[in-house]
C-alpha positions in Angstrom: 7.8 13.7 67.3 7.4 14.8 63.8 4.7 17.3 62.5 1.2 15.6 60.3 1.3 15.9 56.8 -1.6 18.1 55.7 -4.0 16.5 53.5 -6.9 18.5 51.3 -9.8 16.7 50.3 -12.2 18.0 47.8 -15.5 18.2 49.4 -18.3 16.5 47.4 -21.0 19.1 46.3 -24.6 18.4 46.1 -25.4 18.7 42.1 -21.6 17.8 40.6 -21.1 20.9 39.7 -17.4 21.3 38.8 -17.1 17.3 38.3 -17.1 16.0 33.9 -19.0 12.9 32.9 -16.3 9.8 32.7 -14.8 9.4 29.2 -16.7 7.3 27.1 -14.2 5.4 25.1 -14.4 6.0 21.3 -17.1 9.0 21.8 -15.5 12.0 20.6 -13.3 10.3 18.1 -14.6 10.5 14.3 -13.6 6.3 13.4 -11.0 5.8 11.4 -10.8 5.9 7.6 -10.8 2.1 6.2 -7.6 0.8 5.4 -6.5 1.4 1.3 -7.0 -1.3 -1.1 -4.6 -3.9 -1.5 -2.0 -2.9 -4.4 -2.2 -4.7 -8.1 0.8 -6.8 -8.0 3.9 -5.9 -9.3 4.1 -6.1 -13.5 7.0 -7.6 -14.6 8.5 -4.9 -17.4 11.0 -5.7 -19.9 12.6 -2.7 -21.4 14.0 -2.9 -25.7 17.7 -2.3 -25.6 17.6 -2.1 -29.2 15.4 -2.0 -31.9 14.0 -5.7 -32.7 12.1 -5.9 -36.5 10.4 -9.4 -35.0 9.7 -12.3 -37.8 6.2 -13.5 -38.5 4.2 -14.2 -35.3 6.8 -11.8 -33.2 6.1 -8.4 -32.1 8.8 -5.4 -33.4 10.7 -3.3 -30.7 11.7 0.2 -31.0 14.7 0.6 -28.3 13.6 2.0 -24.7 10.1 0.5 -25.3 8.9 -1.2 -22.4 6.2 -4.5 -23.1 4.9 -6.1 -19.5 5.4 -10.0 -19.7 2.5 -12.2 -19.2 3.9 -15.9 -19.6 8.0 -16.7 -20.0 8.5 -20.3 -21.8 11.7 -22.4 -20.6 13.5 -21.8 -23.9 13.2 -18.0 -23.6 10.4 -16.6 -24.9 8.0 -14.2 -23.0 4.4 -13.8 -24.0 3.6 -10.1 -23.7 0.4 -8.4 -22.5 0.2 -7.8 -26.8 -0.6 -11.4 -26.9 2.7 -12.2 -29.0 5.9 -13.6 -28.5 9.2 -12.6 -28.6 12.9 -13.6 -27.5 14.0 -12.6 -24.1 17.5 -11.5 -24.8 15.8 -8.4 -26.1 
């Protein structure tokens, strides 16, 4: 016949002594830091590939200037964030 397996059982004490509190969930956690603000969409950039002296009513390029685009028309022409228009073949 095989030999018992010896067990040890912590005894209980009296006051707890020895023993922590459960883990309150959360407790000893600073809370997180709110999420960041949703991103500005995306701002549609056209760049100048060449200089552009615009006609009356039409804005003037310099090449490697960049104008954000506020409104494109179906025949090709982009209203920029200067409030005028100008081809977009530029």
């Amino acid at each position: 016949m095989p030999a018992a397996a010896s067990v040890s059982i912590p005894k209980p004490t009296a006051s707890g002594a020895g023993r922590s509190a459960p883990p309150i969930p959360g407790a000893s956690r600073a809370p997180p830091p709110p999420p960041p603000p949703p991103s500005a969409p995306q701002k549609e950039m056209y760049k100048a590939l060449y200089n552009f002296a615009g006609q009356e009513g039409e804005m003037n390029l310099v090449k490697g200037e960049e104008v954000e685009v506020k409104e494109k028309d179906d025949n090709g022409t982009l209203a920029s964030k200067m409030a005028m228009w100008t081809k977009a073949d530029v």
